[in-house]
Each structure stands twice: as C-alpha cells, then as structure tokens.
N, C-alpha and C positions, 0 to 999 in steps of 0.2 A: 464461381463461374462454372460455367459448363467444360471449358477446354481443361485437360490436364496441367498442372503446376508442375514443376521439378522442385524439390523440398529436400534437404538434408537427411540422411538417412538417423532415427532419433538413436540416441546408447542405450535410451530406457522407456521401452512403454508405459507409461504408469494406467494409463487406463486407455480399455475400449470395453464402450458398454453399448451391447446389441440391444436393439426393441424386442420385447419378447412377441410372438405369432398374437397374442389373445390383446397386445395393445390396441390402445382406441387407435380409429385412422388421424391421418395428418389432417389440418385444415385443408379445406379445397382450394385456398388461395396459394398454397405452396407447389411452387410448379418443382418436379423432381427432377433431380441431377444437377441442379442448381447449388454455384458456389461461390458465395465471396470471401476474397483472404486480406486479411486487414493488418496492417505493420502496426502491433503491439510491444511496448517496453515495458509491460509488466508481468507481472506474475500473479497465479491464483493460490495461495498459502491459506484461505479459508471460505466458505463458503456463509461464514456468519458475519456478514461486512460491519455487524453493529459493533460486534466484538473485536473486530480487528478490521478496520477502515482504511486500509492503505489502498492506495491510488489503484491497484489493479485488482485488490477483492470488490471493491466501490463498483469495477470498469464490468465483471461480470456479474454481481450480485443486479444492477441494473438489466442483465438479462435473463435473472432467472428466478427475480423476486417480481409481483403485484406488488402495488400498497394502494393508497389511496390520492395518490397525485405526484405530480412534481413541479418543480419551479424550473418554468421557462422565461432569460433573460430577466431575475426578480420577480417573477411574481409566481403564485401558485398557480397549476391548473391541476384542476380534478379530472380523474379518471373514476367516471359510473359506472364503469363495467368492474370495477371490483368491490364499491361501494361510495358511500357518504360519509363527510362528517359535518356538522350542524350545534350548533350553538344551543342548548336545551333550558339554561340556565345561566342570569347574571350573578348574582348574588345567592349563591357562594355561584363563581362562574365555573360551569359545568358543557362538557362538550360531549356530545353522543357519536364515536365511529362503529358505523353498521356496516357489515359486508354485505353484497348481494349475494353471488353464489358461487365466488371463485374455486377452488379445488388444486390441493397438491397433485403431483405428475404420478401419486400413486393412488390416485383416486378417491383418497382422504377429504372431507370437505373442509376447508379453512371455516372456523368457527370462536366464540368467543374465546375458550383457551388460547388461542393464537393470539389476539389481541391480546390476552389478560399475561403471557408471557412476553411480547416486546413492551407492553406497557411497562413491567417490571425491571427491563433489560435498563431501558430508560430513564427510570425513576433511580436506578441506581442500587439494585437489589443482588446484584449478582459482581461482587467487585473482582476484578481482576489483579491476586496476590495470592503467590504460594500460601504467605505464611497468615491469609487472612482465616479467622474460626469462625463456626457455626453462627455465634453471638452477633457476627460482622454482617450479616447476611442482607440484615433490616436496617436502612439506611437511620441514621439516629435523626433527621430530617423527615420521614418516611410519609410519603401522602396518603389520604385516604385511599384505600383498595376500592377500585370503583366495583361499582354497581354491572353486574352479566345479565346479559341476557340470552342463556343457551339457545332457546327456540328463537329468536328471532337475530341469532348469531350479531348481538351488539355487546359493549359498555359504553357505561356513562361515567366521563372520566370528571372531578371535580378536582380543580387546581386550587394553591390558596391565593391566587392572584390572577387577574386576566396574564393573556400572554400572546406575545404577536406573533408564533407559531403555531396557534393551536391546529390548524390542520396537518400537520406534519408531526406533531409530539407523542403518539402511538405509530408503531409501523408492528410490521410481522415477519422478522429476520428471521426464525427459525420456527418449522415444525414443531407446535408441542407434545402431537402425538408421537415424534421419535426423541425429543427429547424426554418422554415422560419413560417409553420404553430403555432407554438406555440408563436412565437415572435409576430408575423404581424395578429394574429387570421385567418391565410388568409384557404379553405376551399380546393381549386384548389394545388394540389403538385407542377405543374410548375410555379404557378404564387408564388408559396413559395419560388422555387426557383429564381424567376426570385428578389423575393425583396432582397433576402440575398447579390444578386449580385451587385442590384444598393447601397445598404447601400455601401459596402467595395468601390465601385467603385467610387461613389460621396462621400465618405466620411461623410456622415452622420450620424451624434454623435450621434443625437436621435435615430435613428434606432441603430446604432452599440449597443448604450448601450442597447437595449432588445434583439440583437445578445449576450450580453454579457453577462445577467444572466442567458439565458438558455444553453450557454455555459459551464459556469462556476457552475448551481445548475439545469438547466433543466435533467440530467442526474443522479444525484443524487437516491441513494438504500438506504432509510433511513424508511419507513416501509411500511406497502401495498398497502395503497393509491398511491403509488411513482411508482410500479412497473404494470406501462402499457404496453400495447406490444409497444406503439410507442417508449418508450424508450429503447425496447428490441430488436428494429432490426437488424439485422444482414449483414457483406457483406464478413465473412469468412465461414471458411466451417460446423463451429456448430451456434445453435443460444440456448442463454439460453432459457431453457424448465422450470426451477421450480427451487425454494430458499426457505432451509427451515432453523429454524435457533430451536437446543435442548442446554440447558446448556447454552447459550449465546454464543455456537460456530455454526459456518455457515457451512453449505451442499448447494453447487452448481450446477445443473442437465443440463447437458446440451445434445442436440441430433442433430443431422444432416443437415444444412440448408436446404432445396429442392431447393432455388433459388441460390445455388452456382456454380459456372462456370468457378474453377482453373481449374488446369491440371494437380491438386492428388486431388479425392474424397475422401470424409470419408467413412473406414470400416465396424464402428461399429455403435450399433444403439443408444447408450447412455453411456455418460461419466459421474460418480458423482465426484464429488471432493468435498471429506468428512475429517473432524478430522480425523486426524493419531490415535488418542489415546496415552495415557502413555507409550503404548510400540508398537511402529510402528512394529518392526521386528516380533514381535511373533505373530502380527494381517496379515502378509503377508499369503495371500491362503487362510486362514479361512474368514476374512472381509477385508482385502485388496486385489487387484491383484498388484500395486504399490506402492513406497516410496521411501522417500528420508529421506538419516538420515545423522548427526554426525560423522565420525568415533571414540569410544569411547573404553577404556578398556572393557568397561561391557559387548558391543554388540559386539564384536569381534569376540569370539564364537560362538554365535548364525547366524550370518553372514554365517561364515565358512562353518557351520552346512547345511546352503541352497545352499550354492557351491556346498557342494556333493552331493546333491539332483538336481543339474541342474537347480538349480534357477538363473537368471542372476541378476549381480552382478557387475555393472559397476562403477568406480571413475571418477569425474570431477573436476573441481577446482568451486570454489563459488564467485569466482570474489574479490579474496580477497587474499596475500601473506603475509609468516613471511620472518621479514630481520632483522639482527642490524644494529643499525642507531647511528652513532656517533658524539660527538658532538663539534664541530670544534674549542673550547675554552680550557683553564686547560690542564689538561694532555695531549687533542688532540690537541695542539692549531697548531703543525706543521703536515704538510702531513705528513712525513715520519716516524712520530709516529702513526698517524692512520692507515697507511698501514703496519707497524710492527704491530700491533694489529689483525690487519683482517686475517694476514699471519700465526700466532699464533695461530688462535680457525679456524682451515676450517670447511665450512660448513654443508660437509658432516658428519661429527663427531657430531654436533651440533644436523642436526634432526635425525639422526638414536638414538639419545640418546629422544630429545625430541616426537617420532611417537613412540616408542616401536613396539610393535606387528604391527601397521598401517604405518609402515617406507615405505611402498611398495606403498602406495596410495597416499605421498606426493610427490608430483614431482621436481626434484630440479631443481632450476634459476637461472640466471646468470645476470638479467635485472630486473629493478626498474620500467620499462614503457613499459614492454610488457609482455606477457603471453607464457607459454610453450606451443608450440602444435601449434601455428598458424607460418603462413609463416612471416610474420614479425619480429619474435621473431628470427629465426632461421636467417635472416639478420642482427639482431643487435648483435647475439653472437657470429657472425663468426666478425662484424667491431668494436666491441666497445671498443676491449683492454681489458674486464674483465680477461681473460686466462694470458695474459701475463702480467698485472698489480699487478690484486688482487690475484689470480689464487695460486696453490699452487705452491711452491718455495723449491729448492733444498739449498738455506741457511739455516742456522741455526736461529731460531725464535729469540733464545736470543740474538744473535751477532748483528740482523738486529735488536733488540729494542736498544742495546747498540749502536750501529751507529746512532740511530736514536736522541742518546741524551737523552735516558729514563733510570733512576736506576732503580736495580734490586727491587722488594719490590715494585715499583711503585701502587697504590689503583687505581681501576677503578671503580666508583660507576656503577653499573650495575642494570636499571629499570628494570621490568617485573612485569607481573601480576602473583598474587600467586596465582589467581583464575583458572590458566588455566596450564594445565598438559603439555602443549606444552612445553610451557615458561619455567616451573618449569625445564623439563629435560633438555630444551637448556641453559638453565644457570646452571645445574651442569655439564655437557658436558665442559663448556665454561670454568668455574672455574679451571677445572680440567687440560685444557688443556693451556690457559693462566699459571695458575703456573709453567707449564714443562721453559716456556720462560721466566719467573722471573715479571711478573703482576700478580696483587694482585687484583683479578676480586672481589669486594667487595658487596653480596646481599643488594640490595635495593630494593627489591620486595616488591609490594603492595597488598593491598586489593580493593585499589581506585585507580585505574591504571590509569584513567584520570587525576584525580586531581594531582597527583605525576606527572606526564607527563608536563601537563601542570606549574611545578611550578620549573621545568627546574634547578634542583638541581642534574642530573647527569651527568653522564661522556656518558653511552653507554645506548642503551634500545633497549629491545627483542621486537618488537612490531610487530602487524597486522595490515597492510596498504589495502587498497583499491588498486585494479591495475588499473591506469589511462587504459581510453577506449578513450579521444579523447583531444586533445591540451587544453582545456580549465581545465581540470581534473590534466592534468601534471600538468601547469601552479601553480593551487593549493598547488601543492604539491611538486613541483621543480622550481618554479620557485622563482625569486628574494623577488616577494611580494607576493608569494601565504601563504593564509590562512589557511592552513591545513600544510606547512612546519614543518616536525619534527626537521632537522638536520637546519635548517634557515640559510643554505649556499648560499650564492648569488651569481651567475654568471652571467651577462651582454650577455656573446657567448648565454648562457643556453637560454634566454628569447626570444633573435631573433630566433633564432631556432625553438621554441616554436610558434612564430608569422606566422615564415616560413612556419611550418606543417599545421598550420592552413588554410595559404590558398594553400597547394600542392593541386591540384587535380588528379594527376597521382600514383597509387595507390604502382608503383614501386619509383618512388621517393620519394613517404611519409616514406617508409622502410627504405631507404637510410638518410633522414632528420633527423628519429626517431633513428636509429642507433648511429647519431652525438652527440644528444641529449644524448642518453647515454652512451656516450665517454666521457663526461662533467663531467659523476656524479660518470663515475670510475676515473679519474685523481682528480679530489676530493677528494677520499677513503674516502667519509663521508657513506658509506653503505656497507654491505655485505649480498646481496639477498640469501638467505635460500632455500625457498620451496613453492610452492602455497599449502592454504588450500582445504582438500579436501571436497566434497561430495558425500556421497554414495547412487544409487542407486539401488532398490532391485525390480525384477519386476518377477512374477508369474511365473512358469513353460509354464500357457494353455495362454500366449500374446505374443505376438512379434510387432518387429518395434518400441519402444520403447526406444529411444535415449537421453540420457541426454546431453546438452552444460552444457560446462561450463563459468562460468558469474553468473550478478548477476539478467537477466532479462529474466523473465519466461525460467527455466532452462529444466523445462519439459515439460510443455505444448505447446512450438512453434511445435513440432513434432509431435502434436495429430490427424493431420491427417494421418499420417502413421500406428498410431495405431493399429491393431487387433489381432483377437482370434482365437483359434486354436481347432478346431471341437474336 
C-alpha cells in the first residue's frame, strides 16, 4: 500500500539490495509507491525450491521463478510467455520444452543449459548426501540425456514410459550460468554455461559432483555472507529486494524484476511478506492488507465483522480433506457391515455438526482422490458409484445393519483427535446418529492422535488425509503397499489402475482412469469422504486481484502478479 506500516524494528538486516542507475526500467504497469504486506508463516532458507521445497521456499520461488505453467484447481495451464512444451514423439514417448525468450534479472538469457540442468536436478543426478561420491552422481536408473537445442533454446526430453506429468517434468530452478561459475570458477557466463552442459552430457562425476553441491548448498539463506545477488537472481516477475529477520521470525521484501518478459506484469512496486502476528485478523488494514487464517470459533466474528465492511473474504481448501476411514477387520470384517455403517451416520449431518458457525466454508466430497472444484472431480462423482452405493438410502439404517448380520448394541471403537473441534463434533454427530440404527459408536478419542492411529486398535477413525495430487500420492495412500494406508485395504484392479494414470498422458482420460480408481474404494465401503478442510483468506478493502488456490503449494502467492492497489 501506499500509506505507511508501523513494522518492528529488525535485530538484523540481512539484505537490501538497491537497483543499480544502468538497470532496465520497471514494467509500465507498476504504479510506484505501491505496497502490499501479506501475513506470512514462512521462511525463505533457499532460493533453489527444487532442492529444498519447503512450504515458504515453494511460497517465494513462485515469485521469482518462470517455468512453463502451473496447475490451477488440477489441471495444468500453460504459460506462452515463457515457452511450450509438446509432445514430439510416442514411441519411444518423447516431449520437446522450448522457451521463447524469457531472461534472468541479470540479463542472461534462459536457454537450453537451463533446461538441460533442472532436467538433471529432476531425474535425480545431483543427490542430496554429505557422504554421497563422485560415482553417485549418475543415477544407476539414469535416462537418456536429451537432445539441445542451443539456437533454438529447446530439449527433447525421451522418457522410458509415457507419464501423466509430462508438462511439468523439466522446470529451471536454478541459473546454470551462476551455477556453472561457482562450480568450474569459470568468469565468462557462456563458457559456465557451456561446462554445466558437457558435465551432464559426458557424464562426468567429477564435475557433476560440484554441479551437485552448489545445487544442493550453493543456494542456501543461512546468514549474510550467503545472501549475494548471484544467488538472488531472478526469472519471474519479483526478485527479492531485502530479508530481515526480528524475534527470530523472517520478513521477505520483494519488488518487481525489470528483466521480466511474461505476458502479466507486476502492478505493484513492493510485496513484504511479514509475521501475521498472534492475531492475523485484527492486524488486517492497520499492518496487514492480506491473510490467511484457520477458520475458528473465536475468529468467526471478527471475520464477519469485515464482510460488512466490504473486506474480501474468500474460502479455499488447503490441500487436505476429513473422511471416515473404516477398518476392514472386527466388526467391519464384511462389506455389507461397512456400508450399513456409512448408510447410518451421512455425512452431511457429520460436518454441519463438526464446522458449526463455519459449516459454509467446508465444502462437501464424494471422492478420496480428487478435490471439489476442479474438472476431474466433477468426472469422478458423476462415474464412481458413490450416489448410488454409499449415498444416502431410503432403507432403514437398522434393517440394512440387521441384514448385514450385525446386532443391535453392536461397539464401534471410533478414533479421533480430541485436540481438534472438528473431530470432536463429527464424533458427537456420529454417535448420535449411529444409535438411531442400533451401533454403539464407542469414544476412542485421543490426545496423541498419531500414536493411537498408528497402534490400529480401532474399528473407524475421524481423520485428516492429504488429497492425493498425482498417482504416486494415491499409490501411498490407496494403494496395495502404500505407506501412508489408513484403511490397509488391498486391491490388485486398485494398483494397475494407479500404474495406468501414471503413464495417461491425455488429460481427459486421466479423469476417466481416476474416476475408476475411485469406483474401487467406493465398492470397498472402507471410506466415507466428508469435507475439504478450509482456508480463509482475508484481503484489505484498498487491493484487488488477489486469489487464493486452493492446495497445499503456494496457495497465495502463485497470483502475485495480479496483485494491486486501489488509488
């Protein structure tokens, strides 16, 4: 915003970095003195988010990286203003990403080296371990080194299988012109780039390995010595400007590239991304213009309160859904008991008990492996049978537990966290409506939700899943040996299927695959999907353009170049 902030005075500047006089001008669509300050809980510890992914390298790498698209609500969209990628070859299946003419903030052009070093990053060529050697370098899997093309700044990448990523399976996390100078001391930027190229191309270990630590620790924000502009270049549309860090919490400054060349500029002329504070909501207008919160009893009111003041006020999900999850032994050992159960407690009844006052902002589900709101989702709910399986039913609950072969009085131990208000209501919800059908929904609520979880002493459990985002996540989580299985129901169809999506590369058969997939886990009845959890964002009366996704990866910031402010 344009008015002055009050801001904590920092203990330690770690960076301000002036434009020098000979920099390119700003876009003309940035109007100057222009500022919005956004309640951030993260922190920036590297600027190479491939290498080190955590929630708030993700949160700014999204504003200071290009690539070639992203995924809005599940699906991809491309960005042509920093290039293509295209399908060039089935057999052997072969994908071409070409840049058009994007350029780092020091006026480097992004070019195939850049490609041809996240492809590497990717494929798994640079492992992150002290005590990994030279030898380690070249993955013993290792894929064909695609094909460059310097003058027309492409590759041609050839996988050994289709794959249902392939516009997202190259990006360009890092400069390979300052990676090739820090590694090789070289002084010249092409001839940096030019060695990044032959290491990966001839395979050589020794070189790879000092592609590999400046990979993996050349990017590193660990204190001031650390933070030079070469590790602070830029090839999206902000470049960080200045880190300061008060209380041991971090403020991020970031302002406008001049050498960026999408096709949306940035608005404004500085983003901070500062501590929310104990009370996000009550800091919004006076020291916030944005935030993202919880939705809680407490803040409920105060919310409200900026509703009718015209403050926006948008819910998204966080990449995360409640379901019960049942457990295919004991009492559940037959389907037809677990689907008399599910028939019993509807879900509807469940969160309007468990959201209270915030019942409006949980969105209800019908799927275990997809999200509300996207187009895939709305394919798998019309094919998967949940409506007419699990769905609600004109029998009588108790009649269909009696046919099922279950007495009346029947105990269901029932997990949940006592820690969380959700849970809490969806298991008196649950109780309450279970009795009507003659089960005896027994509290086994925790304070150590995991350890109880994990020591697999109940019957049902309220829990908070992760919503898979790509075949390998399901896998985890549905499939036969995944590692993260709550319900540990195996199905054989489930896992090829799973394989299948993997390598779909047509984005309407992936919907159709994923549909199948969760046709699986309703004729199961080992689930009854609830609600996505929500999150609330709250953004100033004087900003606009301001969009929250929902997911769990940079849920506000991919949109900050839409940003601005309002005279």
């Amino acid at each position: 915003m344009t008015r002055h902030r009050r801001r904590a005075a920092p203990l330690a500047v770690l960076l301000v970095l002036g434009l020098a006089a000979c920099a390119p001008a700003l876009p003309e669509t940035v109007v100057p003195g222009s500022e919005i300050v956004v309640g951030w809980t993260g922190s920036l510890t590297s600027t190479n988010a491939s290498a080190s992914p955590t929630a708030g390298n993700v949160d700014v790498a999204e504003m200071i990286r290009a690539d070639f698209g992203d995924v809005i609500d599940g699906e991809f969209v491309p960005d042509e203003g920093f290039g293509a990628v295209t399908i060039v070859g089935e057999d052997p299946f072969t994908v071409r990403y070409d840049l058009a003419e994007p350029a780092w903030s020091d006026g480097i052009p992004l070019d195939a080296a850049d490609l041809l070093l996240g492809w590497a990053g990717a494929s798994g060529y640079f492992p992150d371990a002290e005590d990994a050697d030279a030898a380690e370098m070249i993955p013993e899997d290792a894929p064909e080194v695609p094909s460059i093309d310097e003058f027309a700044r492409s590759i041609d990448v050839t996988f050994a299988q289709p794959r249902i990523d392939w516009q997202q399976a190259v990006t360009v996390p890092v400069p390979a012109h300052i990676v090739g100078r820090i590694a090789f001391g070289e002084d010249d930027d092409m001839a940096a780039k030019q060695a990044v190229i032959r290491a990966i191309q001839e395979g050589d270990t020794a070189a790879l390995a000092k592609i590999s630590e400046v990979w993996n620790t050349g990017f590193e924000i660990a204190d001031p010595d650390d933070l030079t502009t070469e590790r602070l270049i830029s090839s999206g549309p902000f470049q960080v400007d200045g880190i300061e860090v008060a209380d041991e919490r971090q403020s991020v400054t970031l302002v406008p590239n001049p050498g960026y060349r999408g096709l949306v500029t940035p608005k404004v002329a500085r983003i901070d991304l500062v501590p929310p504070g104990d009370n996000p909501v009550a800091a919004i207008s006076d020291v916030l213009d944005v935030a993202q919160v919880a939705p809680t009893s407490a803040n409920r009111g105060p919310i409200h309160d900026l509703e009718r003041e015209d403050f926006a006020v948008e819910t998204a999900h966080d990449g995360t859904m409640w379901s019960v999850l049942l457990k295919p032994s004991g009492i559940f050992s037959q389907k037809e008991a677990r689907t008399a159960f599910i028939h019993a407690v509807p879900a509807s009844g469940l969160v309007e008990r468990g959201a209270g006052e915030w019942a409006s902002a949980y969105t209800g589900t019908t799927s275990m492996v997809s999200a509300p709101g996207s187009r895939a989702y709305d394919i798998v709910n019309e094919d998967s049978g949940f409506t007419e399986i699990l769905g609600t039913t004109d029998d009588e609950p108790a009649l269909e537990r009696e046919r099922a072969g279950v007495a009346a009085g029947s105990r269901v131990c029932v997990l949940y966290d006592r820690g969380s208000d959700f849970a809490t209501g969806v298991f008196s919800a649950m109780r309450e409506a279970a009795a009507e059908a003659g089960w005896e929904a027994v509290d086994c609520g925790s304070d150590d939700f995991d350890a109880a979880l994990d020591q697999r002493r109940w019957d049902a459990v309220i829990a908070r899943v992760p919503i898979p985002r790509t075949p390998e996540q399901i896998a985890v989580q549905w499939g036969s040996e995944g590692t993260a299985s709550i319900t540990r129901q195996a199905d054989p169809d489930r896992d090829e299927l799973i394989a299948q999506l993997a390598q779909t590369t047509d984005v309407y058969d992936a919907r159709e695959v994923l549909a199948r997939i969760e046709a699986t886990i309703v004729r199961a009845a080992v689930a009854l999907p609830l609600a996505t959890n929500p999150r609330v964002t709250i953004v100033d009366r004087d900003v606009t353009g301001v969009t929250a996704r929902s997911g769990v990866a940079a849920p506000l910031t991919y949109g900050a170049v839409q940003w601005e402010t309002v005279p």
